[in-house]
C-alpha positions in Angstrom: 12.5 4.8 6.6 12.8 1.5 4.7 15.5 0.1 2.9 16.5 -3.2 0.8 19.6 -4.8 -0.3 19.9 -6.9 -2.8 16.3 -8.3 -1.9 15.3 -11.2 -4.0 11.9 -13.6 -4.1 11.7 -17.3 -5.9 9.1 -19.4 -6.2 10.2 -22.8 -7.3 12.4 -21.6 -10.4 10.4 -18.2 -10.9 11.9 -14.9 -10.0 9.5 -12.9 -8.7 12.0 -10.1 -7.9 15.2 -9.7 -8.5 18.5 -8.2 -6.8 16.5 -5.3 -5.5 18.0 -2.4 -4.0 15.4 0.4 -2.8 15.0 3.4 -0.2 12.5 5.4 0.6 12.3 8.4 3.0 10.5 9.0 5.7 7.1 10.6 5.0 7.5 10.5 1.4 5.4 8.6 -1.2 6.4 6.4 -3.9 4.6 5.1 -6.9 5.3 1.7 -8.2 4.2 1.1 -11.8 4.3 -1.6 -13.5 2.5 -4.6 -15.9 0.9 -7.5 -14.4 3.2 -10.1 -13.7 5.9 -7.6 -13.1 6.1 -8.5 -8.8 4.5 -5.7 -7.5 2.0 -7.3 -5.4 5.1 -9.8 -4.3 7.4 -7.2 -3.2 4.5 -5.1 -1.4 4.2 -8.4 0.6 8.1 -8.8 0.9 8.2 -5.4 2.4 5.2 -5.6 4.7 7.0 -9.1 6.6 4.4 -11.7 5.2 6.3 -13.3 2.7 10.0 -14.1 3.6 12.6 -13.4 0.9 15.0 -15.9 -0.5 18.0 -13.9 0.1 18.7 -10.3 0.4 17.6 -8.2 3.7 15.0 -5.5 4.2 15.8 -2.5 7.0 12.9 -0.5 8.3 13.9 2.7 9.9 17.9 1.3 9.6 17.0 -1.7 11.9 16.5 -5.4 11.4 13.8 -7.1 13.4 11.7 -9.5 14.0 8.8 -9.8 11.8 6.0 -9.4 14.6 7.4 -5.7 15.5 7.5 -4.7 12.5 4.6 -5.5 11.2 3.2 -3.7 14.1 4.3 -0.4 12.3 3.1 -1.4 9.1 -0.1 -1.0 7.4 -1.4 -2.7 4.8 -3.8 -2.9 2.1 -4.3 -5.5 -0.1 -6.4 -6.7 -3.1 -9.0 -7.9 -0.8 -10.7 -5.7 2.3 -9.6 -8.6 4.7 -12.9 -8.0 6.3 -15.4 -10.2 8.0 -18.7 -9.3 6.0 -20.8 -10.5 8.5 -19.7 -8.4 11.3 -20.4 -4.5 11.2 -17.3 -2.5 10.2 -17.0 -1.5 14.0 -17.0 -5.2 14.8 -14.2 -5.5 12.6 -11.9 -3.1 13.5 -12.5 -4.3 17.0 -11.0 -7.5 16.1 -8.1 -6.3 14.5 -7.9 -3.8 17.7 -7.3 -7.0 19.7 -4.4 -8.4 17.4 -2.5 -5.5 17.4 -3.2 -5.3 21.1 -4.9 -1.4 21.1 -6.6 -0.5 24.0 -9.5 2.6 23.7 -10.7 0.4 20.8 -14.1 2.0 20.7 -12.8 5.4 20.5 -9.9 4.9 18.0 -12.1 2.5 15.4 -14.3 5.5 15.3 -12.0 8.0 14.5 -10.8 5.9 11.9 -14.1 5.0 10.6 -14.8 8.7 10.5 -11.5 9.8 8.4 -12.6 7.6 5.9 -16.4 8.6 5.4 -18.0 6.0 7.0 -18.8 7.5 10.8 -22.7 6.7 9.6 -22.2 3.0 8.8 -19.9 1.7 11.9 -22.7 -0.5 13.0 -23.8 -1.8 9.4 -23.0 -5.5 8.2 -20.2 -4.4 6.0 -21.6 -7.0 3.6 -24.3 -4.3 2.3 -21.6 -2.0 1.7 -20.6 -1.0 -2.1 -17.2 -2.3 -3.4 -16.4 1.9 -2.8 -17.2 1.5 1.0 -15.4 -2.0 1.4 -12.2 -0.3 0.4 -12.5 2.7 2.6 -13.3 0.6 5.4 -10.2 -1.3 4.7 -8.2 2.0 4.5 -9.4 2.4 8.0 -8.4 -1.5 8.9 -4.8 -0.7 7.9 -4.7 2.5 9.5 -6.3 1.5 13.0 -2.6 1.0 14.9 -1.7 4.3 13.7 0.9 2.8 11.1 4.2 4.9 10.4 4.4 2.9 6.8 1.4 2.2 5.0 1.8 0.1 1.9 -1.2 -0.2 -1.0 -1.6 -2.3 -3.6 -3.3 -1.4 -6.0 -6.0 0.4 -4.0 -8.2 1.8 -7.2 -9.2 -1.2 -8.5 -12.6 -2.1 -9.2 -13.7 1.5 -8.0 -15.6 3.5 -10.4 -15.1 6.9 -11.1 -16.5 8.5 -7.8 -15.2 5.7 -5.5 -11.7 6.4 -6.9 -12.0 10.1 -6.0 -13.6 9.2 -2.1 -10.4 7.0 -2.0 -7.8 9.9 -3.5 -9.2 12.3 -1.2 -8.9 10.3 2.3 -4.9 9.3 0.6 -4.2 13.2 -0.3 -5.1 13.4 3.2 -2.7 11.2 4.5 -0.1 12.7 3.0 0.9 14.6 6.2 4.6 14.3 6.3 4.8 11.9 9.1 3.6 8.6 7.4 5.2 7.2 4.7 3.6 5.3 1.7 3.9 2.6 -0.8 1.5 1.9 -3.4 1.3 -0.2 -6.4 -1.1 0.9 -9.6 -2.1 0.7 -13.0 -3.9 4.5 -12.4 -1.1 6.6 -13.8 -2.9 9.5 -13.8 -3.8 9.2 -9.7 -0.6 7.5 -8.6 1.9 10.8 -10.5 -0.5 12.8 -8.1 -0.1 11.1 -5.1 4.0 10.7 -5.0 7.0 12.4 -4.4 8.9 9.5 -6.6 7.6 6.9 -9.1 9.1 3.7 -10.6 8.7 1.0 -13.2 9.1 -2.5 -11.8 9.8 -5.0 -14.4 10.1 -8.7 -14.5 11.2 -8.0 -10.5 13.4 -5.4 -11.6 13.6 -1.6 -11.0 14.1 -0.6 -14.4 13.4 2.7 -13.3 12.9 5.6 -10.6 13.1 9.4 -10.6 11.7 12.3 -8.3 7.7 13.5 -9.4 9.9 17.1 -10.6 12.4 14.8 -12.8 9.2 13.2 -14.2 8.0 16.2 -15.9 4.1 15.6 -17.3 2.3 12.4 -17.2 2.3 12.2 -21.1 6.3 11.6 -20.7 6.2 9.0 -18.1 3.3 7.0 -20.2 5.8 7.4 -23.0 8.9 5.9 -20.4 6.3 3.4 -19.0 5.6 1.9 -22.6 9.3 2.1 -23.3 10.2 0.0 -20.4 7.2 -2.5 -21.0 8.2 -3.1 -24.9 11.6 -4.2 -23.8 10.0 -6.6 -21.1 
């Protein structure tokens, strides 16, 4: 599904990552851990076309591109909900309909609203909605042009306990074979449950990666995780 070579990101004399080489199947899930700082939120945007690298190449389903087609197959959700907060969440979604050039917008920014618990509120100023609601309305942004690779970034943060769980449930349930995802976290616990592979990105580096079987329990990949940060 996605592939780099040798991908690499500077900024000025800072090297955000570094030599990477990564591949990711179709309709699988992987976990990126790592420490702030280590360019996970760089390499989500490397991957989703926004940011161009400084040398190195990136192959989505074995083909190069150009950026505008591929980021039509790409979802992608970020630290912020991209939203407008004075327009209702429909109104929102309607707008992104337009950029991605959807027609049937009514019906499919439903639907979406509706997958993510939020069918109730499509015609509420999304600036009364809870930080909980913001980010499933965002999940439903990124999803609205049916994406086949939906990358995350650290989508539990600033959730409290039930938010987190709304949000694991509507991801679970994306986890349908067909799309793949990406995401980046500091929720060990709900980011082991969520993928098929996990990794430890440090100082742009992936100092590691192994199948969720090869991982055995989440007490020994804490244990790896701290390993691989120490030496940082």
């Amino acid at each position: 599904m996605l592939a780099t070579r040798a991908l690499t990101k500077r900024f000025g004399p800072h090297i955000a990552i570094s030599n990477l080489h990564l591949s990711v199947a179709r309709g699988s899930c992987l976990a990126i851990f790592g420490p702030n700082g280590a360019g996970k939120t760089t390499l989500l945007k490397l991957l989703a076309f926004l940011v161009k690298p400084t040398s190195g190449e990136i192959l989505f389903g074995g083909e190069r591109g150009e950026a505008w087609d591929l980021r039509q197959r790409i979802g992608f959700l970020s630290h912020q909900p991209l939203l407008y907060k004075h327009l209702t969440a429909y109104e929102n979604l309607k707008f992104y309909a337009r950029l991605y050039g959807l027609t049937s917008t009514r019906k499919r920014a439903r639907e979406v609203l509706a997958a993510v618990g939020l069918g109730d509120r499509t015609d509420e100023p999304v600036q009364r909605f809870s930080h909980g609601m913001l980010q499933r309305a965002a999940v439903a942004r990124a999803l609205l042009h049916e994406p086949e690779l939906l990358l995350l970034d650290e989508p539990f943060s600033g959730l409290d306990s039930q938010g987190a769980r709304d949000l694991m449930a509507i991801l679970e349930g994306l986890r349908d074979g067909a799309r793949t995802l990406i995401l980046t976290t500091h929720d060990i616990h709900r980011g082991l449950a969520l993928c098929d592979e996990a990794g430890i990105l440090i100082r742009g580096r992936l100092a590691y990666r192994a199948s969720r079987a090869e991982l055995g329990s989440e007490e020994n990949f804490v244990s790896l995780y701290e390993t691989h940060s120490e030496r940082a």
